[in-house]
C-alpha positions in Angstrom: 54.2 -54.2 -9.2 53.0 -57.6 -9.0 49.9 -58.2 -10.2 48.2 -58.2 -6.6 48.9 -58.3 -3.3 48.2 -62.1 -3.3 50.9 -62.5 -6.2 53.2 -60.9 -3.6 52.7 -63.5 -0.6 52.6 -65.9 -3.2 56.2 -65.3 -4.7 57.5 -65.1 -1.5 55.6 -68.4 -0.4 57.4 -69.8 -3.2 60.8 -68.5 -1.8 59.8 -70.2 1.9 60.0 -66.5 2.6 57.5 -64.4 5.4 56.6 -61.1 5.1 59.3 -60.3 8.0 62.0 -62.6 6.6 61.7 -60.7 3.2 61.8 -57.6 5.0 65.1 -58.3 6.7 66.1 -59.5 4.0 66.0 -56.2 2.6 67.4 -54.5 4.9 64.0 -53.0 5.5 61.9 -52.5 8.6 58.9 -55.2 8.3 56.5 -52.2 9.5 57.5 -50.7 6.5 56.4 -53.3 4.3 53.0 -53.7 6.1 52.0 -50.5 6.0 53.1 -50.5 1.8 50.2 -54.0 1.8 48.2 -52.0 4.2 47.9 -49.5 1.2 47.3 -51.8 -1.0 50.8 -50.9 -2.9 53.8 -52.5 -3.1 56.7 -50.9 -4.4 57.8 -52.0 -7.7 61.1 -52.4 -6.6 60.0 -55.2 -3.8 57.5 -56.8 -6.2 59.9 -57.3 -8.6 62.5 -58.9 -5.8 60.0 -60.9 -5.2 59.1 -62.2 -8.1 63.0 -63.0 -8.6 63.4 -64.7 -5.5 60.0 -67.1 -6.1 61.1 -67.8 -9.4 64.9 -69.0 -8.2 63.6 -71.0 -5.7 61.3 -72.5 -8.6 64.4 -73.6 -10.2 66.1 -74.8 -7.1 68.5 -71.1 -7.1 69.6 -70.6 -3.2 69.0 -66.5 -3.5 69.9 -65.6 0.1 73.8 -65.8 -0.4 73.1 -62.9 -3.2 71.9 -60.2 -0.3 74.5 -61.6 1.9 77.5 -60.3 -0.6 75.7 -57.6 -1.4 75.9 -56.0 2.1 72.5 -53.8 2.0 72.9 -50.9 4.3 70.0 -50.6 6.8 68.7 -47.0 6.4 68.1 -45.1 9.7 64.9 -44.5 11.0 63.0 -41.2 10.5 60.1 -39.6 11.5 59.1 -37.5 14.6 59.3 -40.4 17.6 62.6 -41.3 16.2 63.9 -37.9 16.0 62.8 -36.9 19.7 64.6 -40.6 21.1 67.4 -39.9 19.7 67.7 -36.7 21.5 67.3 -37.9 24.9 70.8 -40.2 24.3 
């Protein structure tokens, strides 16, 4: 995990990156990640991204071609309101 929350918005300030734009980039819902900093606890996995992604950008490394060719696969949602949409069609 990155040493704190504010390392987190930090490495992604250093990518020109939001908290939104990271979470797309990702593939992952930016609710998900707010309610992670909400916590208090972002996933290793994200800090670590991150952390790549500031330090690229540090050295002038475009990073966003990288996700685009690796063709991360949104994940569906779950949970109960889901679940019950889904059965209305």
């Amino acid at each position: 995990m990155c040493s704190s929350d504010l390392e987190f918005i930090r490495q992604l300030g250093k990518a020109g990156l939001t908290q939104v734009e990271f979470a797309n980039l990702l593939c992952m819902h930016p609710a998900t990640l707010s309610s992670y900093r909400k916590k208090e606890r972002v996933p290793d996995h994200a800090a670590v991204i991150a952390s790549l992604v500031g330090e690229m950008a540090d050295h002038g490394l475009e990073f966003r071609h990288v996700f685009e060719r690796i063709g991360i696969q949104r994940n569906k949602p779950r949970g109960m309101g889901f679940d019950s949409q889904s059965e209305r069609g």
